[in-house]
N, C-alpha and C positions, 0 to 999 in steps of 0.2 A: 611094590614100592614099600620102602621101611624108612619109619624113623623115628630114632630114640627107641628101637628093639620093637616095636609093634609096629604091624602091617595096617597099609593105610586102605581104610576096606570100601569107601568112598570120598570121589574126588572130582571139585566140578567149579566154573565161575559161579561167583554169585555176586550181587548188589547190595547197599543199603544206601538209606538218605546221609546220612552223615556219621562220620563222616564219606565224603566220596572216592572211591578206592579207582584207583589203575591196577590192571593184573591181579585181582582180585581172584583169589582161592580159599574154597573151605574144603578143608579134609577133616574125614570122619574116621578115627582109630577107634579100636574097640572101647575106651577108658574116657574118649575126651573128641571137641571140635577142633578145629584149631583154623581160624580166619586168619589170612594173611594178605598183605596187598603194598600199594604206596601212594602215597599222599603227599602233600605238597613239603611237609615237615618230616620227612623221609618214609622209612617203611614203619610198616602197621603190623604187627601180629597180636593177635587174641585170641587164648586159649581158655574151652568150657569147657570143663570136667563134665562128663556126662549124670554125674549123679548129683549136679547141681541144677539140673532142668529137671524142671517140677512137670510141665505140661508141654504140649504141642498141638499146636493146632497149623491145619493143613490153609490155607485162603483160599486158594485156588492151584494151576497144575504148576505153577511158578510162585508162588507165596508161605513161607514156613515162619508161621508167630513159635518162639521157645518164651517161655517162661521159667524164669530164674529163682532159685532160692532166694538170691538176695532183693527179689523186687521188682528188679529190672528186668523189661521186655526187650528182645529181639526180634526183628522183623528182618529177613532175609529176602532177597530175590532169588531165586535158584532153581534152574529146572530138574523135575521131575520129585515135585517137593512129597510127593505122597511117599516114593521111593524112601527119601531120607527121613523119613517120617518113622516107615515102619522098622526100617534099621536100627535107629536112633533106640525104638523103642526096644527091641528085641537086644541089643547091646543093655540097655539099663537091668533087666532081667538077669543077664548074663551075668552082670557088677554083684545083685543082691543077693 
């Protein structure tokens, strides 16, 4: 699967508190996240450049905290967060 010329190298639901998504998807490109979903005020997308996460941390086998250049924390539901964890990180290497 491709989009916008790079292959999407993980792909899976996930959750957060708010807002609350239907058909919630985050895909992992080599460069970036990219959250998408819909909500009540129509559709949702949020895109994070990868080399604007500072940190990650794992919660548990469904829980991924990112940490943002800009401040701002992420808290994702998502399985197999250890998986997107080491990718995540293993793409940022890749960026630098």
């Amino acid at each position: 699967m491709t989009t916008n010329n790079t292959q999407v190298l993980l792909a899976n639901r996930f959750a957060f508190r708010n807002p609350t998504l239907l058909l919630a998807r985050a895909r992992l490109h080599s460069d970036r996240i990219v959250l998408s979903g819909w909500h009540l005020r129509g559709r949702y997308t949020r895109v994070i450049p990868l080399d604007r996460v500072l940190q990650i941390d794992v919660l548990d086998d469904e829980g991924l905290l990112l940490w943002l250049a800009s401040g701002e924390t992420i808290r994702l539901r998502i399985n197999q967060a250890h998986v997107w964890k080491r990718v995540i990180e293993a793409k940022q290497v890749d960026l630098s």
